[in-house]
C-alpha atoms as one frame of an Amber mdcrd trajectory, in Angstrom:
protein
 -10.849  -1.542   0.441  -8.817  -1.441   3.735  -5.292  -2.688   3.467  -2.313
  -3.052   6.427   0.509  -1.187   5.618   3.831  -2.527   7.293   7.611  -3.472
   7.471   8.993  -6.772   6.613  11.777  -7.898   8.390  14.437  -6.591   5.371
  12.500  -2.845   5.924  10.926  -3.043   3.009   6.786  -2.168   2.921   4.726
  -4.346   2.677   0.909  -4.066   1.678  -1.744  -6.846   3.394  -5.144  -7.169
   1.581  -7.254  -9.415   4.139 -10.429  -9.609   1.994  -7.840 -11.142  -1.137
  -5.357 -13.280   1.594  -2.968 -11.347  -0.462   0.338  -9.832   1.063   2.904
  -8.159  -1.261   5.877  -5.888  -1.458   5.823  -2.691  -2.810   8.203  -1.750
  -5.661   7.574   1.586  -6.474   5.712   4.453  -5.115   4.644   7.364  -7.032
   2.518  10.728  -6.485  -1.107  10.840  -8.651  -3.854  13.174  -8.656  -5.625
  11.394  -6.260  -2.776  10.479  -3.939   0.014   8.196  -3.369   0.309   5.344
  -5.649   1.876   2.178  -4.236   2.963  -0.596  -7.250   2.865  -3.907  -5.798
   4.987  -7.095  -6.939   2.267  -8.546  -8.023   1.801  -5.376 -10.483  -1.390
  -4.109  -8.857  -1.542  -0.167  -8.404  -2.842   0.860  -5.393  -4.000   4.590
  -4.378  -4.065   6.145  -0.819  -6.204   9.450  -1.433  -5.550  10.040   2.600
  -2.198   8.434   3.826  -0.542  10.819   6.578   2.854  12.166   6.368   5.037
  10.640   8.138   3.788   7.133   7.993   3.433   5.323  10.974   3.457   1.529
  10.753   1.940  -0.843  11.129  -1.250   0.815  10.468  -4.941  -0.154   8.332
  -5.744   2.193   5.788  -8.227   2.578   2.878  -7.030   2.357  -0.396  -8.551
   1.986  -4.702  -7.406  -0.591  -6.863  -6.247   1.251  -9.928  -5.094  -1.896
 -12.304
């Protein structure tokens, strides 16, 4: 699914699902085997098999619902 990855105003990320109208914070980010793992508030996981280093934001990126 393609999510918006961005900053909220307190510089925390934030993750944007369009398709679910769902916009959360993330509260933990971890490496997997398939790539970065982003743990939303709403305690979806979230992998980015091809998120560049450094991150630029805002910017749309595909991403797997893990749970």
């Amino acid at each position: 699914m393609k999510v918006m990855l961005r900053q909220n105003a307190m510089g925390h990320l934030v993750v944007y699902v369009a398709k679910k109208d769902l916009e959360e914070e993330v509260v933990n980010q971890t490496e997997g085997d398939e790539g970065k793992i982003f743990t939303l508030a709403n305690g979806w996981e979230l992998v980015f098999p091809n998120l560049p280093e450094p991150m630029k934001l805002p910017q749309t990126v595909e991403a797997k619902r893990l749970s």
